[in-house]
VEXKEKOL-659777 format. One line per field, with one value per residue: residue number from 0; x, y, z of N, C-alpha, C in turn. Coordinates in nm, 2 decimals. Example, Ala and Ser with C-alpha at 12.3 -4.5 7.8 and 13.67 -1.06 7.14 Angstrom:
<zabas>
papa <- c(0|1)
n_east <- c(1.32|1.28)
n_north <- c(-0.57|-0.22)
n_up <- c(0.78|0.71)
ca_east <- c(1.23|1.37)
ca_north <- c(-0.45|-0.11)
ca_up <- c(0.78|0.71)
c_east <- c(1.32|1.29)
c_north <- c(-0.33|0.00)
c_up <- c(0.78|0.79)
</zabas>
This chain:
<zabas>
papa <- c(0|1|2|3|4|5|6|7|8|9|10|11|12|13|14|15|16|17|18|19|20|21|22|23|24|25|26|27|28|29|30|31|32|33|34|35|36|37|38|39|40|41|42|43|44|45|46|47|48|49|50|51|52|53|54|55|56|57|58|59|60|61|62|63|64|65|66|67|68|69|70|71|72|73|74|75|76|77|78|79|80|81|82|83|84|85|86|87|88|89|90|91|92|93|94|95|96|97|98|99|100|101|102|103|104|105|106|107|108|109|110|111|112|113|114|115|116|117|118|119|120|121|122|123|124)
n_east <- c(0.08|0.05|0.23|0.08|-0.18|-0.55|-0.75|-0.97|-1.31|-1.51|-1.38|-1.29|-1.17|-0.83|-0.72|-0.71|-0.86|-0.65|-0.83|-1.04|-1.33|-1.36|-1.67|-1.66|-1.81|-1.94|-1.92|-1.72|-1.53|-1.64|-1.95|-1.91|-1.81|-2.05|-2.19|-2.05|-2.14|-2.40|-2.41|-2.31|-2.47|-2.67|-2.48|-2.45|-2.69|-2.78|-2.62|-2.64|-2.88|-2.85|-2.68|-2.93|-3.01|-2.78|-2.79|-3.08|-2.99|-2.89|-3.08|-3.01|-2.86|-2.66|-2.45|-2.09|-1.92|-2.09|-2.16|-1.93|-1.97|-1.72|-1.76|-1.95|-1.89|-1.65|-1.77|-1.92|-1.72|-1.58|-1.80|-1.84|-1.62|-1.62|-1.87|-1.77|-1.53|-1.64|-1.70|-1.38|-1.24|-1.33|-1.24|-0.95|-0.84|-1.06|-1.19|-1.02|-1.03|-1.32|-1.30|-1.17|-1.31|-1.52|-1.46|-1.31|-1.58|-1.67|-1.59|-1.67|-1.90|-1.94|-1.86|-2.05|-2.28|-2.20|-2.15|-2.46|-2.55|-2.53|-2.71|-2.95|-3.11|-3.19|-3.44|-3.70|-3.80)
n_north <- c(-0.12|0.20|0.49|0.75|0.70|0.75|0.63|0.37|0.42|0.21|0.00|-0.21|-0.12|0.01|0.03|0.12|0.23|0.27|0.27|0.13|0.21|0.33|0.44|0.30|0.54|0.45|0.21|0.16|0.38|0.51|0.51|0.71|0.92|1.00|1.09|1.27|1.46|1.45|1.62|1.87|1.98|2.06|2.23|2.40|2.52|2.62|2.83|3.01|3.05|3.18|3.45|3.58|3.62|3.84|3.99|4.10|4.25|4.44|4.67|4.77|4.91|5.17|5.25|5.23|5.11|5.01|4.85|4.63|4.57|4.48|4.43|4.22|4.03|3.93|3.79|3.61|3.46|3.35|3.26|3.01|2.91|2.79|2.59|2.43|2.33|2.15|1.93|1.84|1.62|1.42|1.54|1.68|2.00|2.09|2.36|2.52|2.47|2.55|2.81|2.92|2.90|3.07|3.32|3.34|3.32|3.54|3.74|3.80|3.79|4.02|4.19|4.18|4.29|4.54|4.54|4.55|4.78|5.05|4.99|5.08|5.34|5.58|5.58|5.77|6.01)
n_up <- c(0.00|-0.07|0.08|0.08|0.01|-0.01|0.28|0.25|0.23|0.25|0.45|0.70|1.08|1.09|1.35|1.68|1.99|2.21|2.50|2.69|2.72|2.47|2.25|1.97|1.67|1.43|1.21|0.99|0.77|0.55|0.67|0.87|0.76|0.62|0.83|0.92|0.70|0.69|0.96|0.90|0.70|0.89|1.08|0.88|0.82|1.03|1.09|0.89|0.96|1.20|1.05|0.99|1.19|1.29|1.11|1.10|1.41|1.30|1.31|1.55|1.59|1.64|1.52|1.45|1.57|1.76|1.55|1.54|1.83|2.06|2.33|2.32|2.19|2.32|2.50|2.36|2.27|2.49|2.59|2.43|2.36|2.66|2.66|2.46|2.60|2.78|2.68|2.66|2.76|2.58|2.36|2.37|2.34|2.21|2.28|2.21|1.94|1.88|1.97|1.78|1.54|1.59|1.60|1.36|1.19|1.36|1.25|1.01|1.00|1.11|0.92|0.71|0.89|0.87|0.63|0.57|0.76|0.61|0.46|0.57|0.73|0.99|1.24|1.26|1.50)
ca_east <- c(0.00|0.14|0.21|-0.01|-0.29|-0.64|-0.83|-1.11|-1.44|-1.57|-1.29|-1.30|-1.11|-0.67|-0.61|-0.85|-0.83|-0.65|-0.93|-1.15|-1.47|-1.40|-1.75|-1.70|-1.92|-1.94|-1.83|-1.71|-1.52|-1.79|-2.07|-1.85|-1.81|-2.20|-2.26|-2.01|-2.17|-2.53|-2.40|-2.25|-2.59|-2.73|-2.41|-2.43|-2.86|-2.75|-2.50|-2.77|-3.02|-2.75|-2.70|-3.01|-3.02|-2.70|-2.83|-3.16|-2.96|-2.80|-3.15|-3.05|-2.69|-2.66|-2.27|-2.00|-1.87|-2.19|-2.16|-1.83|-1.93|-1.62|-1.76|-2.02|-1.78|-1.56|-1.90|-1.95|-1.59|-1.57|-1.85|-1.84|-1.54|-1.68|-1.91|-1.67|-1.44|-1.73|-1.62|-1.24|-1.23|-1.36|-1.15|-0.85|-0.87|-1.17|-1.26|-0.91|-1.05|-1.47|-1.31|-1.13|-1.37|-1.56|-1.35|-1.30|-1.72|-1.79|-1.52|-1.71|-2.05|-1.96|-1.84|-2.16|-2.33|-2.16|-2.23|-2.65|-2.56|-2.53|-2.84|-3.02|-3.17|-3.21|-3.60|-3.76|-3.88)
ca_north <- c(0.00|0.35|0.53|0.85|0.66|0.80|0.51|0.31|0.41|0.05|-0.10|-0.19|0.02|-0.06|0.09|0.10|0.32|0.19|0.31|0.01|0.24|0.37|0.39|0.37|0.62|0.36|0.05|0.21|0.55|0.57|0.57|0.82|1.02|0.99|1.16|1.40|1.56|1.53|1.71|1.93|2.03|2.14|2.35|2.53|2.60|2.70|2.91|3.08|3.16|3.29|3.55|3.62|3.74|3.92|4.07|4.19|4.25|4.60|4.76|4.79|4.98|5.34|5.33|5.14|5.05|4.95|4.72|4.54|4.57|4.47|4.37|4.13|3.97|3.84|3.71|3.53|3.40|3.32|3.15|2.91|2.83|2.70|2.49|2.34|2.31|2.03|1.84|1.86|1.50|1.36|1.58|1.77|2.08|2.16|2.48|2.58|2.48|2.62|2.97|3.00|2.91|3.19|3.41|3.36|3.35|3.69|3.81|3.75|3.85|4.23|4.24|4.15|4.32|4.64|4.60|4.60|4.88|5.10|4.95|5.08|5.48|5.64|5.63|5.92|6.01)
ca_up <- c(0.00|-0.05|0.21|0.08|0.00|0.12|0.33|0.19|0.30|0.32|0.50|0.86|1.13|1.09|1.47|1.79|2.06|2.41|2.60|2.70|2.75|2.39|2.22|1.81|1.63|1.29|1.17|0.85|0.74|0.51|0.77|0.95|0.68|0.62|0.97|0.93|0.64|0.76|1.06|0.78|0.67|1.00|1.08|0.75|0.84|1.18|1.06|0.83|1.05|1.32|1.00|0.97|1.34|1.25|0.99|1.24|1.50|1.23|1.30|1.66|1.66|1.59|1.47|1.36|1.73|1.79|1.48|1.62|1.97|2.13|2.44|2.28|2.17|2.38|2.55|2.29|2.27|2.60|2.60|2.29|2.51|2.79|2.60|2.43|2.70|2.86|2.58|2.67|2.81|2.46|2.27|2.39|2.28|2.13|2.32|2.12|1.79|1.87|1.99|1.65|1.45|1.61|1.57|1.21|1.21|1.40|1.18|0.80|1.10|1.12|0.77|0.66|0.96|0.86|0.49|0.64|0.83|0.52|0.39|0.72|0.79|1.11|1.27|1.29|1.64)
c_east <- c(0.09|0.11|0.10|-0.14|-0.44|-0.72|-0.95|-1.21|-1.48|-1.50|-1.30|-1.19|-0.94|-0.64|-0.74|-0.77|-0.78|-0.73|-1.02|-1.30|-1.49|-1.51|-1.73|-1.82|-2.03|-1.85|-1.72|-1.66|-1.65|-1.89|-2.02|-1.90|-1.99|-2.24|-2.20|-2.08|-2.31|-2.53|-2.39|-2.35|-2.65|-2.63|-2.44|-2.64|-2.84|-2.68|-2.58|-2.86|-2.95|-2.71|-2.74|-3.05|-2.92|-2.76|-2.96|-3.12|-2.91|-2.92|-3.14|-2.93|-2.70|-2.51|-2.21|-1.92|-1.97|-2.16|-2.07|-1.84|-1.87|-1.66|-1.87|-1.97|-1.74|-1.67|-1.89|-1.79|-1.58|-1.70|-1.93|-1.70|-1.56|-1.76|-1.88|-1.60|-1.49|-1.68|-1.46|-1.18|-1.23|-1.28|-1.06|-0.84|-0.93|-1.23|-1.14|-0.96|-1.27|-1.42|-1.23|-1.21|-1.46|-1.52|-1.39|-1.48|-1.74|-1.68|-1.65|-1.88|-2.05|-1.89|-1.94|-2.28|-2.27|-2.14|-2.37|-2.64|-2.56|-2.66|-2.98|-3.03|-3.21|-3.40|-3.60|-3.83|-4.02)
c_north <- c(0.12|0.46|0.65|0.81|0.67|0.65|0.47|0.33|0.31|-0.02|-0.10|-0.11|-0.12|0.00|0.07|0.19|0.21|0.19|0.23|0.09|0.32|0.34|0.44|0.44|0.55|0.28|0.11|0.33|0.62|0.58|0.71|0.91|1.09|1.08|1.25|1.50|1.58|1.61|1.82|2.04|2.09|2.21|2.44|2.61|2.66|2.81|3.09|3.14|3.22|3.40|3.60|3.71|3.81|4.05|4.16|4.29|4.46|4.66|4.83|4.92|5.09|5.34|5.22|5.06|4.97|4.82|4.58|4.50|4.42|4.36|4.22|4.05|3.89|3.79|3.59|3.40|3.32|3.21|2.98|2.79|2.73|2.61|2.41|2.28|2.15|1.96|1.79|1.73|1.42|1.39|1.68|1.91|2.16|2.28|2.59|2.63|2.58|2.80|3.00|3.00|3.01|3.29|3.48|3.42|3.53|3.77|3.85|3.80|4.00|4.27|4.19|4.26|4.52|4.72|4.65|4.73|5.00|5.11|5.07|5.25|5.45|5.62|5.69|5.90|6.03)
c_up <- c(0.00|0.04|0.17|0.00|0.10|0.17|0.24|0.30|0.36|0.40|0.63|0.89|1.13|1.24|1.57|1.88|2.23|2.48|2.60|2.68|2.61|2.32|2.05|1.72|1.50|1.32|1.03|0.84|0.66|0.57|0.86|0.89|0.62|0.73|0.96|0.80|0.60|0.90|0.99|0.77|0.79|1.04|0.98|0.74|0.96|1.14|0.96|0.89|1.16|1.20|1.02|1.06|1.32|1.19|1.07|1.34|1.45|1.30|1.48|1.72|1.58|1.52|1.43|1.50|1.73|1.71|1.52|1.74|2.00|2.23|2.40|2.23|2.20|2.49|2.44|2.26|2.40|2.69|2.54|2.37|2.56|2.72|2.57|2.51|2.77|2.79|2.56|2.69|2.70|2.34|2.28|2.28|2.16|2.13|2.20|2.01|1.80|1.88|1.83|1.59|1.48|1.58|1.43|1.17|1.20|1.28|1.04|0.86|1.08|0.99|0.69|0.73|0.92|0.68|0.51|0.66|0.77|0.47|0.48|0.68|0.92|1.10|1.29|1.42|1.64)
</zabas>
């Protein structure tokens, strides 16, 4: 076999975890890979409708600070975190990999949220 050869889907598992109470997720990379990209699909509609409230959320900020707020932020960083963190036991450093991907997220969030914000007029009193 060569060594940069990608795995066969169909093929049972070549390694096992030392951990007696490990519980396998599949029989199969292809059934894996099956879960991972109907998980896939509900991240990417979750991810959508958390726009959408983005996108809502322009009609509430008067400025451009407002748009980035700072402090809302690192709420939200801090507690994507923690969440993850619960998970720390199952997979070492996942709070690592959830706060980046936040990150990157609110990033591509207020650059979207700050395109809106343009779109947007003042109410009249």
């Amino acid at each position: 076999m060569p060594a940069f050869e990608e795995p066969r889907a169909d093929a049972a598992p070549v390694r096992r975890f030392r951990d007696p109470l490990y519980q396998p997720r599949a029989a199969t990379l292809g059934a894996l890979r099956q879960k991972i990209d109907a998980l896939d699909v509900q991240i990417v509609e979750l991810l959508a409708t958390r726009a959408l409230c983005v996108r809502d959320a322009t009609r509430f900020k008067r400025d451009a600070f407002q748009v980035a707020a700072p402090e809302r932020q690192a709420e939200v960083f801090a507690r994507v975190r923690q969440q993850a963190a619960a998970h720390g036991a199952e997979f070492p450093g996942l709070a690592d990999i959830v706060e980046a991907a936040y990150r990157v997220l609110v990033v591509g969030f207020i650059a979207g949220e700050e395109r809106f914000f343009t779109e947007t007029e003042p109410l009249q009193p």
